[in-house]
C-alpha positions as CSV (number, residue, x, y, z in Angstrom):
1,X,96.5,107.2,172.7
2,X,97.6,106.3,176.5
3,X,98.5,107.8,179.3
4,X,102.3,107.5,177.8
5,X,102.2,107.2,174.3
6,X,99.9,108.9,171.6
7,X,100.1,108.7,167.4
8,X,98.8,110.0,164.6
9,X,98.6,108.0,161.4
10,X,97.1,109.3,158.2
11,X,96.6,106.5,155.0
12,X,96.1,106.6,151.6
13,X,96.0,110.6,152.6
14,X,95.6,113.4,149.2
15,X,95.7,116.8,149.9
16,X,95.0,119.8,147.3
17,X,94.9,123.7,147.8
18,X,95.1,126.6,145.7
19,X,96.3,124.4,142.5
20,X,98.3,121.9,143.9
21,X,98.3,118.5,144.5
22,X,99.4,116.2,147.3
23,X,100.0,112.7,146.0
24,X,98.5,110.2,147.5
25,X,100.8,109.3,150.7
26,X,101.5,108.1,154.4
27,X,102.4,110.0,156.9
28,X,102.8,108.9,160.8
29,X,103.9,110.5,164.4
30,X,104.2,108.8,167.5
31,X,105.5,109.7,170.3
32,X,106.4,108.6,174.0
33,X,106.1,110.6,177.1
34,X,107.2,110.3,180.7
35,X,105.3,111.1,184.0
36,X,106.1,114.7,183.8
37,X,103.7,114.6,180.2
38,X,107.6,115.6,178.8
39,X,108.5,113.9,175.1
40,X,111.3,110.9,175.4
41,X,110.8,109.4,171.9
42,X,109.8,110.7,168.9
43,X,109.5,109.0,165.7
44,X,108.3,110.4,162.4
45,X,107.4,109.0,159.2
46,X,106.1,110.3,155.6
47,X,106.5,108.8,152.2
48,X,105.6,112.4,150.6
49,X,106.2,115.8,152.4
50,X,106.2,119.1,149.8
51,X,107.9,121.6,152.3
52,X,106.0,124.3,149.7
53,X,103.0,123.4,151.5
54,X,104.0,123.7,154.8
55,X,102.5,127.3,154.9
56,X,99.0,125.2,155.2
57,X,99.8,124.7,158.7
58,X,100.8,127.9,159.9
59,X,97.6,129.1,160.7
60,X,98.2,126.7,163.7
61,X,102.6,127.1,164.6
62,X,103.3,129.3,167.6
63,X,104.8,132.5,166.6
64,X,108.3,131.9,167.0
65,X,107.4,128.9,164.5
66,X,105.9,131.1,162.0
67,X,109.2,133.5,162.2
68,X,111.4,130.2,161.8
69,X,109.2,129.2,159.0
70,X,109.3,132.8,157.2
71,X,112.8,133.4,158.0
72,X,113.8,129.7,156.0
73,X,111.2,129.4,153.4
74,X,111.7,125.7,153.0
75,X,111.4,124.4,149.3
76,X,111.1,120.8,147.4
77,X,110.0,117.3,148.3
78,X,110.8,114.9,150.7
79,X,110.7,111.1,150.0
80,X,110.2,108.4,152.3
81,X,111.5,110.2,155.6
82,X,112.0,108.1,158.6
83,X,113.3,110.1,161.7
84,X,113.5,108.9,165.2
85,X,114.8,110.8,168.3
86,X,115.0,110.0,172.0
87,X,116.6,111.4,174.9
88,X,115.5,114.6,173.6
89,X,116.1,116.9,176.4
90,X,119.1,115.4,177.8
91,X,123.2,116.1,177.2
92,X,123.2,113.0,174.8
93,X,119.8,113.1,172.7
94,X,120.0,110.3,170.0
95,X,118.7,110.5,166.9
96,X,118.6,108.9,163.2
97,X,117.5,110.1,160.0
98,X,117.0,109.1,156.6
99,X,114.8,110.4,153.0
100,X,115.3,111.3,149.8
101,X,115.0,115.1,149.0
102,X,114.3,116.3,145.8
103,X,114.6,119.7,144.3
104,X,114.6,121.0,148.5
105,X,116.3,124.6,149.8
106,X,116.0,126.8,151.9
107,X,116.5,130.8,151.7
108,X,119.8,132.9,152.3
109,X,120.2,135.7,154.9
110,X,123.2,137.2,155.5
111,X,124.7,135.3,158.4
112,X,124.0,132.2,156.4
113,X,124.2,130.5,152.7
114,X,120.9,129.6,150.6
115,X,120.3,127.0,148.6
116,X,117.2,125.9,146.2
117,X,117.3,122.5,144.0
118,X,119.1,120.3,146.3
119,X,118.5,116.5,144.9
120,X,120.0,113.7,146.8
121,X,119.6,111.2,149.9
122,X,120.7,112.0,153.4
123,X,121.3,109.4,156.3
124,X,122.5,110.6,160.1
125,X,122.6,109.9,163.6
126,X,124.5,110.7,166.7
127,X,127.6,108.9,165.1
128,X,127.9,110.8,162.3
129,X,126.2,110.5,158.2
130,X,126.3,110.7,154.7
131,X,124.8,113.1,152.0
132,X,124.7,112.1,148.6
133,X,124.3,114.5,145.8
134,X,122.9,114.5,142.3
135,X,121.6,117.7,141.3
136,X,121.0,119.9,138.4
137,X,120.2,123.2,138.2
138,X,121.3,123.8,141.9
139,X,121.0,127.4,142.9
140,X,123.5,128.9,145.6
141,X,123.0,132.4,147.2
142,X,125.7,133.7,149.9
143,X,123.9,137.1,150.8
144,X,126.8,138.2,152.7
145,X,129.3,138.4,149.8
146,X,128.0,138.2,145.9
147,X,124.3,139.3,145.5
148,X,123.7,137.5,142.5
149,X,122.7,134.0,142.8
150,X,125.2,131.1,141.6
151,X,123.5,128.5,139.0
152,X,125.1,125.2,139.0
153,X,124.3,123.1,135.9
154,X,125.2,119.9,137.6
155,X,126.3,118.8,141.1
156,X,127.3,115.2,142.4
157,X,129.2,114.2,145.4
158,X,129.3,112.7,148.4
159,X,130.0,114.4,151.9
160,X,130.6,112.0,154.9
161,X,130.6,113.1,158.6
162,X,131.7,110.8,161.5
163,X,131.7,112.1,165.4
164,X,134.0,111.6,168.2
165,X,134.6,112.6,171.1
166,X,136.7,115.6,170.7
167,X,136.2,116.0,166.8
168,X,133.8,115.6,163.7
169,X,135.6,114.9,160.7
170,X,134.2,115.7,157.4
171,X,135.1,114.1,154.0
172,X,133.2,115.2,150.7
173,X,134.1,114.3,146.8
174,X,132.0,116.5,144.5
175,X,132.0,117.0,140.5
176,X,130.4,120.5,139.5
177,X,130.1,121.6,136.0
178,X,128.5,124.9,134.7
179,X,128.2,127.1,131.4
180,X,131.4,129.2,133.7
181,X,133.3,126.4,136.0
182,X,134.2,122.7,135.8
183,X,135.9,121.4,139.2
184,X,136.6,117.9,140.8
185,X,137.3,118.3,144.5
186,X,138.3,116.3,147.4
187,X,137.9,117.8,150.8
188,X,138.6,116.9,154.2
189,X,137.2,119.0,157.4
190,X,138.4,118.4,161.3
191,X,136.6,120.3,163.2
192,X,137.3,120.6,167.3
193,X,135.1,120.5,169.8
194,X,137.0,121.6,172.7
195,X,137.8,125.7,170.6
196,X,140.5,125.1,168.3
197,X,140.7,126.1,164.8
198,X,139.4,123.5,161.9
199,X,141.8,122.3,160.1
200,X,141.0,121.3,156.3
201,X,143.2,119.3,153.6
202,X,141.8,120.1,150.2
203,X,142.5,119.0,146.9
204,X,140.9,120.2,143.6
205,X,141.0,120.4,139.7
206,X,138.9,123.2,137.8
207,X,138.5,125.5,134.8
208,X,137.1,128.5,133.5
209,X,135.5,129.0,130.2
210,X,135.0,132.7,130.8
211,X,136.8,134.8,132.9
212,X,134.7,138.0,132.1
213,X,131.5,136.1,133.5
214,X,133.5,134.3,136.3
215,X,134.9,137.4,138.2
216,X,131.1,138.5,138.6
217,X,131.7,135.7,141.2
218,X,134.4,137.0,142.6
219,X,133.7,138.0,146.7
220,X,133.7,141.5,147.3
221,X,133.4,141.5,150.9
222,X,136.2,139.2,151.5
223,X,138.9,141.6,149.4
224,X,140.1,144.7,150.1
225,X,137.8,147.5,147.6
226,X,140.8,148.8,146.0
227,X,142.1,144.8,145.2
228,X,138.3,144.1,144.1
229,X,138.1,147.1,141.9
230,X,141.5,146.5,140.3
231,X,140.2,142.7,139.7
232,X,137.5,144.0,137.9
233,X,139.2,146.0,135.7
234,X,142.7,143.6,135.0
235,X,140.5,140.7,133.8
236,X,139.0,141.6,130.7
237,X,138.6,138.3,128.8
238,X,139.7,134.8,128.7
239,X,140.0,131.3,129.9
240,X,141.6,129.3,132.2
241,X,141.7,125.9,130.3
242,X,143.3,123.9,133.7
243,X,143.8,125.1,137.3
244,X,144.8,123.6,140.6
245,X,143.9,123.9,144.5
246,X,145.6,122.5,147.0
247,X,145.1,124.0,150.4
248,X,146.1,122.3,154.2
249,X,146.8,123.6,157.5
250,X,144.7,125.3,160.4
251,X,142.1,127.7,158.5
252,X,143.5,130.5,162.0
253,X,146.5,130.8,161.0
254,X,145.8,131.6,156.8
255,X,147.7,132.7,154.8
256,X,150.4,130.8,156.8
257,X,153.0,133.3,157.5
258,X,154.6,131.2,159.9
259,X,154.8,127.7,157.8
260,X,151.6,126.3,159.6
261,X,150.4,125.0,156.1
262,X,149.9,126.4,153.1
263,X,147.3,127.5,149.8
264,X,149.1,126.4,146.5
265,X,146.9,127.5,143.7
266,X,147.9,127.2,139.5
267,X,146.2,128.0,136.5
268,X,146.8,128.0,133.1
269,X,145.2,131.3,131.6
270,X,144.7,131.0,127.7
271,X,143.7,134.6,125.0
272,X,143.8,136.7,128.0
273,X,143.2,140.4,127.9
274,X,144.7,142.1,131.0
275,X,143.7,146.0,131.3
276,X,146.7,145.6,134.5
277,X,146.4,149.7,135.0
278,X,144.0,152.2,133.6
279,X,146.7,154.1,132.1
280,X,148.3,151.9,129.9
281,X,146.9,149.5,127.4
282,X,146.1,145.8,127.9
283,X,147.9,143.4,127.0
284,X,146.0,141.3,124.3
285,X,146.1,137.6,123.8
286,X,148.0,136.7,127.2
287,X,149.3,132.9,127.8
288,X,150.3,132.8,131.2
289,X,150.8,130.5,133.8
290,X,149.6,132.4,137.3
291,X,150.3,131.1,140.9
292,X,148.9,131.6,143.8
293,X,151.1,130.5,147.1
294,X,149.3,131.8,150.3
295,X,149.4,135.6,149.9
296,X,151.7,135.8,147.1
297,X,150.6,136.0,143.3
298,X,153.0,135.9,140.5
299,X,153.5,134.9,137.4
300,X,156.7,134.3,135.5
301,X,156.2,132.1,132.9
302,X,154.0,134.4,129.9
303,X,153.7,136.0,126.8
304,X,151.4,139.0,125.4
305,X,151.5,141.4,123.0
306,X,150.4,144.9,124.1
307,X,149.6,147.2,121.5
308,X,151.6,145.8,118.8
309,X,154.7,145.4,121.0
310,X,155.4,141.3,122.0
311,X,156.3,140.4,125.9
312,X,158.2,136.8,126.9
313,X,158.2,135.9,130.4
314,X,157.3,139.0,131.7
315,X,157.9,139.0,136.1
316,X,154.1,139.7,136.8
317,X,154.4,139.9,141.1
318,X,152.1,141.0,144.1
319,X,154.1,139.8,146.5
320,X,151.3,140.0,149.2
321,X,147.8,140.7,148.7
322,X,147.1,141.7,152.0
323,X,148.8,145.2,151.2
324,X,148.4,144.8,147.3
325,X,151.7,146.6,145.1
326,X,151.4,145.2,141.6
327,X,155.0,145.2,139.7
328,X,155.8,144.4,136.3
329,X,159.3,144.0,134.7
330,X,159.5,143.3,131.2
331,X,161.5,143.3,127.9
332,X,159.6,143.7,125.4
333,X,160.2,144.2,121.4
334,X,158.6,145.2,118.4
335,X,158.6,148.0,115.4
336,X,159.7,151.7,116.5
337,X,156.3,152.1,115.4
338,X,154.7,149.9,117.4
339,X,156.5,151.5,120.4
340,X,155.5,154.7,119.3
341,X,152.1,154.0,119.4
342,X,152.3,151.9,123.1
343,X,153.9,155.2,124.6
344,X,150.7,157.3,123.1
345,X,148.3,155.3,125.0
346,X,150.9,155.4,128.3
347,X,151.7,157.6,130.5
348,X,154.8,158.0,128.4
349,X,153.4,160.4,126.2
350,X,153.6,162.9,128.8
351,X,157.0,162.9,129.2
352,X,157.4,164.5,125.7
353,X,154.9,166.9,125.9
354,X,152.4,165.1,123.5
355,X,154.4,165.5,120.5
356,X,154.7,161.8,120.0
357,X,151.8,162.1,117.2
358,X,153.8,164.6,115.2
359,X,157.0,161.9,115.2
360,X,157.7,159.5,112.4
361,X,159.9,156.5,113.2
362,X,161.0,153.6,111.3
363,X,162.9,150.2,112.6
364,X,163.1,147.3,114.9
365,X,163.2,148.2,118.9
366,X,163.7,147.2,122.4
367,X,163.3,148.3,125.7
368,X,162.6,147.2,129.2
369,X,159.7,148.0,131.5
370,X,159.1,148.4,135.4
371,X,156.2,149.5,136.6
372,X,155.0,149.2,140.4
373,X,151.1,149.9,141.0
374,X,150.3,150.4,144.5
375,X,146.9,148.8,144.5
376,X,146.0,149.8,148.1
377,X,146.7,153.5,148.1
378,X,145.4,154.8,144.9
379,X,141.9,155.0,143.4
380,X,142.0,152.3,139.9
């Protein structure tokens, strides 16, 4: 210590409380201070730190410490963490950072994401950084819209940050795989300093295994409760053996109604059953090709069978989900029979008094169907 400079060094230092073990490790502060007795360089080093244990030291944090500590619940090991920082308290503090976390998170609130498992190494400084992932058994919570937690099997990417003056760009390549989801992404972030919207240029690959377990994911906050509700209900079962993202433009001006950029989403939905209104019956074993571009869903290249009675390239259309109106136009065919038995699960039946079961039919039939479901007005 000096009337400038003081440091705290610790070697060959073990720690153990209430059943756990420190590992042997290093760990080192020093720091530089000016006249005023006010910090101008800092610089940090441990080769273990288990942010579990930080509740050790709490005894001894100022308060608003303690509510920072409480409120993030930091989890998992650090390895080998240098940090330096100078110019702390000025416009332009400096700063560089490097470890290797393992198994680290911290806890979700709802103005913010949580995450617990986190494996990788991070390096960063005033110019920008990189974080490298490889992590299994990653845990993501996002409060604000799903309640359950999403489990990620395995998680490896890269994300790459560089500042400039008016901008930090982000680019990140990640491969996530799950018992639910497989996806490949590329992503790239522009984000302005000076107020205007981030502008993002994405690019992905994914799948679906189970669509019954997958919409559990599905944001409820983010749609409209009647759209959510009627979500819940159309997707029944299934897989989506390939899908495609592609999304560009200023994330302001979504869903693009004036050509800014644009979402472009496909997926290939395989065995599908699709309970599209509570009145009717599903359609069973649905191939479809669906497409998502900006507001509008559609599909218009299918087939299905709904009870008994076979469908070709139905026009499936919401032409915007913003005020959500399912329609349907098809021409289907199959036995009288079979269309017997459709219009006793449909509203049909009504329109002959519910006498349909007392009729006997016999033949081959045809007939078209147009239905329009106005998801926003009416309770599913």
């Amino acid at each position: 210590v000096s009337n400038f400079d003081w440091l705290i060094a610790a070697n060959e230092f073990r720690l153990s409380v209430e059943g756990h073990d420190w590992p042997e490790s290093s760990l080192q502060v020093e720091a530089s201070v000016d006249d005023a007795g006010t910090i101008v360089m800092l610089d940090a080093r441990a080769s273990h730190l288990n942010l579990d244990n930080l509740r050790i030291i709490r005894p001894w944090l100022s308060e608003e410490l303690k509510d920072l500590l409480l409120d993030f619940q930091p989890s998992g090991v650090v390895r080998n963490l240098v940090a330096t920082a100078s110019k702390i308290y000025s416009d332009e503090p400096r700063f560089n950072v490097s470890a290797e976390l393992d198994r680290v998170g911290i806890a979700g609130t709802s103005s913010r994401p949580g995450v617990r498992g986190f494996s990788g190494l991070v390096r960063a400084n005033r110019a920008g950084g990189r974080l490298e992932s490889k992590s299994t058994e990653l845990k993501i919570h996002v409060p604000e819209y799903l309640p359950q937690v999403i489990v990620i099997d395995q998680a490896d990417g890269t994300v790459i940050w560089k500042n400039s003056n008016n901008r930090t760009t982000i680019l990140s390549d990640s491969i996530i795989s799950s018992e639910i989801i497989n996806s490949q992404s590329n992503v790239q972030l522009v984000l302005y300093k000076d107020g205007l919207s981030p502008e993002i240029d994405l690019a992905s690959t994914w799948s679906i295994s189970n669509i019954a377990e997958a919409k559990r994911y599905i944001p409820e906050k983010a749609l409209k409760p009647i759209l959510y509700e009627w979500l819940q209900m159309a997707l029944v079962s299934g897989s989506i053996t390939h899908g495609t993202t592609a999304l560009n433009g200023p994330l302001d001006k979504f869903p693009f109604d004036g050509g800014e950029g644009r979402l472009l989403m496909k997926a290939s939905v395989r065995n599908m059953t699709f309970k599209y209104h509570k009145l009717w019956p599903a359609a069973e074993g649905l191939d479809t090709e669906v497409i998502l571009d900006n507001a509008r869903l559609y599909s218009t290249e299918n087939q299905s069978i709904n009870a008994g009675i076979s469908a070709i390239n139905a026009k499936v259309n919401i032409p915007d989900l913003r005020d959500p109106v399912l329609n349907i136009e098809s021409f289907s065919t199959g036995s009288l029979e079979s269309i017997r038995e459709f219009s006793m699960q449909s509203p049909i039946t009504n329109v002959f008094g519910g006498q349909l079961d007392h009729v006997t039919v016999d033949g081959e039939a045809s007939f078209d169907l147009n239905l329009m479901v106005p998801l926003k007005r009416e309770r599913i």
